[in-house]
Backbone as ProteinMPNN parsed JSONL, in Angstrom:
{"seq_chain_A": "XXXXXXXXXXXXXXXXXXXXXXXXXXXXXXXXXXXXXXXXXXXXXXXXXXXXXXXXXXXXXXXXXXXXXXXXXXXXXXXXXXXXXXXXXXXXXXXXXXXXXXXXXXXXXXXXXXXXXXXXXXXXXXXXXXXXXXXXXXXXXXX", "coords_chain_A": {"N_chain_A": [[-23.18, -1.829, 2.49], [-25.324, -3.495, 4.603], [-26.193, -3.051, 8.057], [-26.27, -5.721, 10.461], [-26.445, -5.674, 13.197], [-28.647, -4.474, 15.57], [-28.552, -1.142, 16.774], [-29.097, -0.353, 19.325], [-28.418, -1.997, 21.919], [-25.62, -1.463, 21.307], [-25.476, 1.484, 21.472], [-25.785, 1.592, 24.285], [-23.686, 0.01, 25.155], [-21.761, 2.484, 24.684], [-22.496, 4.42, 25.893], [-22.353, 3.174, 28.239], [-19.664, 3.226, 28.749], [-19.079, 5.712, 28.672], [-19.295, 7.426, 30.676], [-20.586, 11.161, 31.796], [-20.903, 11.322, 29.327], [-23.144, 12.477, 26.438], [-24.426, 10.435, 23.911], [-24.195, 10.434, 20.589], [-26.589, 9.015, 17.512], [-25.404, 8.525, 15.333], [-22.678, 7.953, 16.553], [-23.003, 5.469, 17.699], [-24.513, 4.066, 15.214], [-21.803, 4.127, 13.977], [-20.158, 2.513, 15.257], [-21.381, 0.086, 15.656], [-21.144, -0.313, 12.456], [-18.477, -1.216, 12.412], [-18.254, -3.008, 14.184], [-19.514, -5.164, 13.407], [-17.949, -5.565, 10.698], [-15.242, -6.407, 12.352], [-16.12, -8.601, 12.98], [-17.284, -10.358, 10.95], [-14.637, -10.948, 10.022], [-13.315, -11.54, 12.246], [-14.603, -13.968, 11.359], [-14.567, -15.416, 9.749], [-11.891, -15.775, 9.818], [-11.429, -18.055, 12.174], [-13.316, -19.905, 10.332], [-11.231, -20.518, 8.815], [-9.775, -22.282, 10.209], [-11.146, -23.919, 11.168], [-11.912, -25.714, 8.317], [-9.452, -26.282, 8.897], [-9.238, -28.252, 10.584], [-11.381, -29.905, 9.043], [-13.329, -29.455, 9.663], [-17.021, -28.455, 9.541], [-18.597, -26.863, 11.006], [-18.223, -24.221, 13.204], [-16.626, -23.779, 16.222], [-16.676, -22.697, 19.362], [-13.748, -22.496, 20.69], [-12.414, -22.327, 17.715], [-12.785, -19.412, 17.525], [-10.299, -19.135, 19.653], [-11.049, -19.115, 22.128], [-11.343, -20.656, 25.51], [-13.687, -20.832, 27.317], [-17.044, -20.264, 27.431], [-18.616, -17.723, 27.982], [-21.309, -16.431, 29.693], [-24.63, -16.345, 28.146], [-26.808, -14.565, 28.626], [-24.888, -12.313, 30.247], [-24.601, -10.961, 28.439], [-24.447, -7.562, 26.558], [-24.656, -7.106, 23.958], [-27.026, -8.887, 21.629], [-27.381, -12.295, 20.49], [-28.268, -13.428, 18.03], [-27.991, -11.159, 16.014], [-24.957, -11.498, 15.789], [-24.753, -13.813, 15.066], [-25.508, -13.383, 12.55], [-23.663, -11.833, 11.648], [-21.473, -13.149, 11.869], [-22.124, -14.712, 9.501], [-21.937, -13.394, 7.282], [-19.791, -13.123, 5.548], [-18.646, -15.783, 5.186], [-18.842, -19.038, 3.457], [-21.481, -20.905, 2.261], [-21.531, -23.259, 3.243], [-20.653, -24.036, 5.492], [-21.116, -23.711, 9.312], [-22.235, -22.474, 12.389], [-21.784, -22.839, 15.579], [-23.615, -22.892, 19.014], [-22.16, -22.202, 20.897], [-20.127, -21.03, 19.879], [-21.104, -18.489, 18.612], [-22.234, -17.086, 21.048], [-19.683, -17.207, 22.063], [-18.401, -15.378, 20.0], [-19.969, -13.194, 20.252], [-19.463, -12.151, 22.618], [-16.393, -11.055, 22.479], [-16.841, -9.354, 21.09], [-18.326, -7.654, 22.106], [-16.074, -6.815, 24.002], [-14.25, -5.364, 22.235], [-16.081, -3.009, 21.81], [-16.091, -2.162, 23.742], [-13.918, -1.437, 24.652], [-13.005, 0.51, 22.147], [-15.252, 2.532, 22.709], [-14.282, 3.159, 25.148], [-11.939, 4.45, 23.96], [-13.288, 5.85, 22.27], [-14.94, 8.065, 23.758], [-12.804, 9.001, 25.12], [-11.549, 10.858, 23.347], [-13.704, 11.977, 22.286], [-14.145, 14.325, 24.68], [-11.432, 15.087, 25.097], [-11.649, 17.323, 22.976], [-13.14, 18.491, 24.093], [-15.995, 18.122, 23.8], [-19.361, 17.319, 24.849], [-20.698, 15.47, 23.481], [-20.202, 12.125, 22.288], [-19.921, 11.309, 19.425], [-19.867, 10.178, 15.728], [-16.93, 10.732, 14.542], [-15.278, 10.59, 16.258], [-15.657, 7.916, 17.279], [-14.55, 6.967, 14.589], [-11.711, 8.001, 14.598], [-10.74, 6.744, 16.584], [-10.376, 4.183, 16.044], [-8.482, 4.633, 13.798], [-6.064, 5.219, 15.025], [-5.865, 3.46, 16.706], [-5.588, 1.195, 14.392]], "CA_chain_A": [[-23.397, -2.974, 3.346], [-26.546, -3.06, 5.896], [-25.93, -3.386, 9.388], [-27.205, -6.444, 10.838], [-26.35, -5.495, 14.342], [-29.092, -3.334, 16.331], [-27.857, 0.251, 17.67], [-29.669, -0.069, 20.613], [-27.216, -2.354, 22.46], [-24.766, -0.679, 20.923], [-25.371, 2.757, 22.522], [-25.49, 0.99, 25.361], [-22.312, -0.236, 25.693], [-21.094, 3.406, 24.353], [-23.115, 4.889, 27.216], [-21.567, 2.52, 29.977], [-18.307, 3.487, 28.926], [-18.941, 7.397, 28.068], [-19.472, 8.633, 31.893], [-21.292, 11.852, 31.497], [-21.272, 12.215, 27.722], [-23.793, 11.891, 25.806], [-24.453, 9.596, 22.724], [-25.214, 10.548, 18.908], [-27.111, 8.237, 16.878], [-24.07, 8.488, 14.759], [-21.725, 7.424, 17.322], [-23.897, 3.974, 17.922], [-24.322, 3.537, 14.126], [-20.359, 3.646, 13.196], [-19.403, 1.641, 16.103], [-22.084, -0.874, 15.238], [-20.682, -1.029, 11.171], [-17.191, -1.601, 12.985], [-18.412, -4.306, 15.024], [-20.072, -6.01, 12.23], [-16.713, -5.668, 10.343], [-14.359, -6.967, 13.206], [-16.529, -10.439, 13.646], [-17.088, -10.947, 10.24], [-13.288, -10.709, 9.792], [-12.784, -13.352, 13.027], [-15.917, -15.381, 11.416], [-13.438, -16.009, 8.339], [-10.304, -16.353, 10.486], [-12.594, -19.272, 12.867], [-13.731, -20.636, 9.335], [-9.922, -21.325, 7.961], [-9.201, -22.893, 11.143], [-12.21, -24.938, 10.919], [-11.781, -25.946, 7.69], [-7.819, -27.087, 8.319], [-9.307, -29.455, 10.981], [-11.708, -31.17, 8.445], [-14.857, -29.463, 10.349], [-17.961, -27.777, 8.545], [-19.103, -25.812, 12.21], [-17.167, -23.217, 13.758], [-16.889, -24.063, 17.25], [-15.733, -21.849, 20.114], [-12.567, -22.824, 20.121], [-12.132, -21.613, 16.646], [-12.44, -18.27, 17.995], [-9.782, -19.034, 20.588], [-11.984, -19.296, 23.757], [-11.449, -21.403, 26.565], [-14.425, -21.552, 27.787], [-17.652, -19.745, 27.305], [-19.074, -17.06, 28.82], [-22.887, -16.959, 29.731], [-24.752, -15.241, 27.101], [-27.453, -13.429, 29.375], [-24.661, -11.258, 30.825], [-23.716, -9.834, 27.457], [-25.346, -6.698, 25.743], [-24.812, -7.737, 22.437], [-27.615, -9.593, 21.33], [-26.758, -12.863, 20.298], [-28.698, -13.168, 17.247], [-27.028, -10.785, 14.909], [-24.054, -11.961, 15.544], [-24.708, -15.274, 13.89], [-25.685, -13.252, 10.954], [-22.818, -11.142, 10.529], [-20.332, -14.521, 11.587], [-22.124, -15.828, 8.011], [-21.443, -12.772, 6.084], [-18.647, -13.93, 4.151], [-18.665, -17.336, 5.198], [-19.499, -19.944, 2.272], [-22.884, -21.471, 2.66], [-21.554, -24.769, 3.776], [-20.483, -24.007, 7.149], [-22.699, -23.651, 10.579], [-21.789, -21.742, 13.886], [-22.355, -23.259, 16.825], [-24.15, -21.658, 19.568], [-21.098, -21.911, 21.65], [-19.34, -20.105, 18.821], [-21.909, -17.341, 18.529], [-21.708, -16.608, 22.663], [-17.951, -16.304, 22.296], [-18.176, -14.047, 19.199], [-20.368, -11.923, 20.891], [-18.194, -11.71, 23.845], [-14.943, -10.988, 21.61], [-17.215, -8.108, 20.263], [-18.885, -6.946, 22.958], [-15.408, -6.586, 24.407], [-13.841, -5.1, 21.288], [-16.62, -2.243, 21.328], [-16.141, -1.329, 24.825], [-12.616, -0.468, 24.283], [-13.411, 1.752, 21.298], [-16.16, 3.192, 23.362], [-13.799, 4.135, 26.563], [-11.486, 5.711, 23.37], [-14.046, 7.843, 21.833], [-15.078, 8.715, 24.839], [-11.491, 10.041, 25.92], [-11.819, 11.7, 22.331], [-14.82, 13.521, 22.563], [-13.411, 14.933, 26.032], [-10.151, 16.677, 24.582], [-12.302, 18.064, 22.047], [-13.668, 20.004, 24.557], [-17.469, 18.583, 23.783], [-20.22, 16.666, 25.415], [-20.938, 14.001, 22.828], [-19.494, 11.389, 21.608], [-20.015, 11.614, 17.98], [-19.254, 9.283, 15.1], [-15.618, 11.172, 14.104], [-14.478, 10.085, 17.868], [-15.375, 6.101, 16.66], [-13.867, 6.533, 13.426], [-10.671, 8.537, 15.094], [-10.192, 5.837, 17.535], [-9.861, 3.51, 14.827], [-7.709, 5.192, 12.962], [-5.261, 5.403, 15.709], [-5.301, 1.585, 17.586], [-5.129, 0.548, 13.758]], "C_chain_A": [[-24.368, -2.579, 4.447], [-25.56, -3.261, 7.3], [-26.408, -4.271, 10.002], [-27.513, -6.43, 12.089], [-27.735, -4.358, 15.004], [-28.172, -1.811, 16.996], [-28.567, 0.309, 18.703], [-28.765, -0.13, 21.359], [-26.137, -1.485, 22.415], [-24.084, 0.771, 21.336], [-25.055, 2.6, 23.59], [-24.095, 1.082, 25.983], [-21.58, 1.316, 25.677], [-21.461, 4.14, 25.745], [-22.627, 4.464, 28.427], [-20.156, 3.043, 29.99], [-18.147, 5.315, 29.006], [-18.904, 8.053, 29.387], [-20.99, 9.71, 31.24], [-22.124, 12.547, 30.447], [-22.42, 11.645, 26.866], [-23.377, 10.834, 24.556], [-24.777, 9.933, 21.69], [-25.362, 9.16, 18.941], [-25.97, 7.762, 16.192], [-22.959, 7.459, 15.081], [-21.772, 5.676, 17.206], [-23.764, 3.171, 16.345], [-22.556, 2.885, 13.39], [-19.425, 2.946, 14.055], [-19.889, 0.371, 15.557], [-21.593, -1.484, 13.691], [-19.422, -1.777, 11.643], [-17.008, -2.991, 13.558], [-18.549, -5.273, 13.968], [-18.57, -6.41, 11.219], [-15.625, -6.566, 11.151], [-15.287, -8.454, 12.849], [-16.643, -10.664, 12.669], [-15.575, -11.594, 9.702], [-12.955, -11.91, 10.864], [-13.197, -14.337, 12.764], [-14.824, -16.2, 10.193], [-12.023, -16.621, 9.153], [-10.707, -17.997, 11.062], [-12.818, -20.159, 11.444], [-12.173, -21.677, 8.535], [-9.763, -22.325, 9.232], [-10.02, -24.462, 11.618], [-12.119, -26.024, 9.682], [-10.403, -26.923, 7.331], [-8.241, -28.358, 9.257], [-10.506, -30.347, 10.813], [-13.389, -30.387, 8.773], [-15.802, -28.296, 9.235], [-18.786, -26.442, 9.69], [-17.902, -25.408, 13.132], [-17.504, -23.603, 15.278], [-15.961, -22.87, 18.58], [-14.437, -21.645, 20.091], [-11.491, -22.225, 18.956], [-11.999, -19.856, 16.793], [-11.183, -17.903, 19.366], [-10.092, -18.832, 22.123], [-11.994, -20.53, 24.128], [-12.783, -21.824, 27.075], [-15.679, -20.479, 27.2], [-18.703, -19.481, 27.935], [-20.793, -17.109, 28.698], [-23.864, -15.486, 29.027], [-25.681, -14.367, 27.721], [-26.985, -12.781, 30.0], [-24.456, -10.758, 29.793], [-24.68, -8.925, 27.005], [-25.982, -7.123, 24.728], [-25.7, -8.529, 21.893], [-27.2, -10.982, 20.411], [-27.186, -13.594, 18.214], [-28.273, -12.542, 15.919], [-25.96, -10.742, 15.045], [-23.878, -13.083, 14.897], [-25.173, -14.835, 12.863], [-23.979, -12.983, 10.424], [-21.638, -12.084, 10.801], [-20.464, -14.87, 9.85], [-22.226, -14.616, 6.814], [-20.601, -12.673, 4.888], [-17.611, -15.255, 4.525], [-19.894, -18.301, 3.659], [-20.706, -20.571, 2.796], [-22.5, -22.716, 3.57], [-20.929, -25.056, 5.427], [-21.243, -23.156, 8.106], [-21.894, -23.01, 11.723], [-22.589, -22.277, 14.681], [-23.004, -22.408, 17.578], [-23.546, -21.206, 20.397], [-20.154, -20.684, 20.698], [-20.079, -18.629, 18.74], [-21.937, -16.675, 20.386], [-20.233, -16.28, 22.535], [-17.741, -15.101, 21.499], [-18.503, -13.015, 19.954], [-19.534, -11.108, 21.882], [-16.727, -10.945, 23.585], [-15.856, -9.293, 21.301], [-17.905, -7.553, 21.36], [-17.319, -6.407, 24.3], [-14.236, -5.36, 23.689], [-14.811, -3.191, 21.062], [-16.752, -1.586, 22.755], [-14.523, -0.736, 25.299], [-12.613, 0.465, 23.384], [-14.87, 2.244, 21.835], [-15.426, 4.075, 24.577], [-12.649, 5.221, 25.137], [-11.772, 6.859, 22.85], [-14.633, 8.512, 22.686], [-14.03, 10.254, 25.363], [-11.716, 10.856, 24.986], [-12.195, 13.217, 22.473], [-14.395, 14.999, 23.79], [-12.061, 15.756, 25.352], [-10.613, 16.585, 23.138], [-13.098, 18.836, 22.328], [-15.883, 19.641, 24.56], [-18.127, 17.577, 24.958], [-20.844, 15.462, 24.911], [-20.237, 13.272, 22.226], [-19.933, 11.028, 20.301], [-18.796, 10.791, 16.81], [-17.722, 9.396, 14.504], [-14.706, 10.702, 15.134], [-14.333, 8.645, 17.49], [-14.449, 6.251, 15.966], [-12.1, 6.813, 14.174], [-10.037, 7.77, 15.825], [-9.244, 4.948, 17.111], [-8.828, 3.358, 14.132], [-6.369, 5.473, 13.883], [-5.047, 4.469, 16.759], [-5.162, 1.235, 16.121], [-4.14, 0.621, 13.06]], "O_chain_A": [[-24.263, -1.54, 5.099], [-24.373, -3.583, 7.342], [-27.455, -3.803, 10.45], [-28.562, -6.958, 12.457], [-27.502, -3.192, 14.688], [-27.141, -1.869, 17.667], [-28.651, 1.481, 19.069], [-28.129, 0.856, 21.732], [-25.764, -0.826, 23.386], [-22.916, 1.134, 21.479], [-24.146, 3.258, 24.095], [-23.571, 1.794, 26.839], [-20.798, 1.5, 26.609], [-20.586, 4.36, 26.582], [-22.485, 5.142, 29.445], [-19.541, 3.27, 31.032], [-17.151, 5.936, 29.375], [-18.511, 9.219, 29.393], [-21.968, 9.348, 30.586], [-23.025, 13.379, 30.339], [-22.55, 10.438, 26.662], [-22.218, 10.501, 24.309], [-25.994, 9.789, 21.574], [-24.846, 8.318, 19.676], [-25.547, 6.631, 16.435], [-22.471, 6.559, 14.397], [-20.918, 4.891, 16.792], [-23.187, 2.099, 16.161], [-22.224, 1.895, 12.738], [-18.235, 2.759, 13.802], [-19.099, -0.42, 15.041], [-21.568, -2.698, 13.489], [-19.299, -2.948, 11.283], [-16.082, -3.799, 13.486], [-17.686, -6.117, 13.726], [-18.242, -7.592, 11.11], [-15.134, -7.493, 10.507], [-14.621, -9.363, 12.354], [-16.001, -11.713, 12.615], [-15.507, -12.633, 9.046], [-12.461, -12.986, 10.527], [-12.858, -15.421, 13.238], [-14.537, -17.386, 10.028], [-11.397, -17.671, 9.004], [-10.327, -18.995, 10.449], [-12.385, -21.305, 11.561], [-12.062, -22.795, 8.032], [-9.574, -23.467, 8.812], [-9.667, -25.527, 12.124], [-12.246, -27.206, 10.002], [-10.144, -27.715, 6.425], [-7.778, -29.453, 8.939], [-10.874, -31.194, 11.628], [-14.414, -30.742, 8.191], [-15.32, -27.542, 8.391], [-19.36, -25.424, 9.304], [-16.974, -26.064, 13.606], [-18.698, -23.737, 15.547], [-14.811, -22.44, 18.492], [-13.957, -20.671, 19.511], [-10.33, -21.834, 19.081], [-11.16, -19.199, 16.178], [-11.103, -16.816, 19.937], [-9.355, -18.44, 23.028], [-12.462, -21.45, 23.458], [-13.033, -23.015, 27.262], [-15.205, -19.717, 26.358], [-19.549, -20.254, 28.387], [-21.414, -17.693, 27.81], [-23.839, -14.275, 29.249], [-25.467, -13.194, 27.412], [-27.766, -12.171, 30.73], [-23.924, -9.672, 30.023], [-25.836, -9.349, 26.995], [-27.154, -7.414, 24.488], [-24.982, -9.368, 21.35], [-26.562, -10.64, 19.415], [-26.36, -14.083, 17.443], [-28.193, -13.199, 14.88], [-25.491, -9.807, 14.396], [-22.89, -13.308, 14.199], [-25.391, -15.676, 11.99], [-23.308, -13.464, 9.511], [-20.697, -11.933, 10.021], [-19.543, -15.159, 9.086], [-22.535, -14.864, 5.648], [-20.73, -12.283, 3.727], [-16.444, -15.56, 4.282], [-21.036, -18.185, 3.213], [-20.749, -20.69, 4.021], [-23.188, -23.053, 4.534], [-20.859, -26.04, 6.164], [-21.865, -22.135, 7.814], [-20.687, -23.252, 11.724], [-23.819, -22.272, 14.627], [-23.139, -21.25, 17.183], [-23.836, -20.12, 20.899], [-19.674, -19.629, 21.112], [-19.347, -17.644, 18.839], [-21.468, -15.55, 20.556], [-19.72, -15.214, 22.876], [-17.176, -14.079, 21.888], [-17.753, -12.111, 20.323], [-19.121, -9.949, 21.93], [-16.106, -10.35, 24.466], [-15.245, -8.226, 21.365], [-17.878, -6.349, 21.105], [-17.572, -5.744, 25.306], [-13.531, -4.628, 24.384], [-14.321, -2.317, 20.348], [-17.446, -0.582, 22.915], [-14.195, 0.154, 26.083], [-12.135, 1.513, 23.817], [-15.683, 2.253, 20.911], [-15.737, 5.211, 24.936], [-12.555, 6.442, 25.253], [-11.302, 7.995, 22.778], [-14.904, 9.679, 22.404], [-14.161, 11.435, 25.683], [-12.174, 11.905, 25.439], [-11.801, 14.376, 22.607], [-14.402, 16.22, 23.634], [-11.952, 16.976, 25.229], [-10.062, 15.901, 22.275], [-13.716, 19.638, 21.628], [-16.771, 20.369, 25.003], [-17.426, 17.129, 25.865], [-21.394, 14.603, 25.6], [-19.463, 13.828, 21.447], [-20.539, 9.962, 20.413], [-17.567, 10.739, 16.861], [-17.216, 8.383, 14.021], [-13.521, 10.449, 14.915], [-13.228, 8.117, 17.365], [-13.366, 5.819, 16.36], [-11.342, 5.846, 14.244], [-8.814, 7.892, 15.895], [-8.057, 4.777, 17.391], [-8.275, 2.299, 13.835], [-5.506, 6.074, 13.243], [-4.175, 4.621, 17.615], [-4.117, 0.59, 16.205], [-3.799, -0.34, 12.37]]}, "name": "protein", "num_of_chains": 1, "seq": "XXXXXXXXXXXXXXXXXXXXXXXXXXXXXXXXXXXXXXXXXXXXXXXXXXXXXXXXXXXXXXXXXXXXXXXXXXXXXXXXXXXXXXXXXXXXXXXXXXXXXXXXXXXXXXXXXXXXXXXXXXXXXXXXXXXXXXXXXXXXXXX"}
């Protein structure tokens, strides 16, 4: 499966949360498949929920958001998130753009908690980077 998400952002966020530690490439990349994973996974949840009340566009809401947040504070570019929402969504349904701001937000929130964990990680492991075994490890231990 590609990644549709950028690793730029991505570091980013890993970087705001990491303090002093550096970043692999690594790190950025297997947070970024993760991400992509998580929202496609809420884009389907949003889609049944859509679907039970008759509708063909996912609307904020559908992601359980109140209200929605303003998309020029988020990292996340907002962009490939409306891809990877329609990753395993059926052709016949549309994401709003309210819907695509909340995803992001859901995921740009979602990747800065597994960013402060591989962080802690990397740290009692004694190193200086945060390195893609710290993502996966995180993972593997909130899931």
């Amino acid at each position: 499966m590609s990644v549709e998400l950028p690793f730029a952002p991505v570091d980013s966020i890993i970087r705001r949360h990491a303090g002093d530690l550096r970043v692999s490439a690594d790190a950025a990349e297997e947070l970024a498949r993760r991400i992509q994973s998580r929202g496609s996974e809420l884009a389907r949840g949003a889609a049944e929920h859509a679907a039970e009340d008759g509708r063909k566009t996912l609307m904020a809401a559908d992601f359980g958001a109140d209200g929605v947040p303003d998309a020029d504070a988020l990292t996340l570019p907002v962009a490939p998130v409306d891809r990877i929402a329609r990753l395993d969504l059926d052709d016949q349904f549309r994401v709003s753009k309210d819907a695509r701001v909340v995803l992001a937000d859901i995921l740009e929130a979602y990747a800065a908690d597994a960013a402060d964990g591989a962080a802690v990680l990397a740290e009692h492991a004694g190193r200086r980077t945060v390195q893609a075994e710290d993502v996966a490890t995180y993972f593997d231990l909130v899931e």
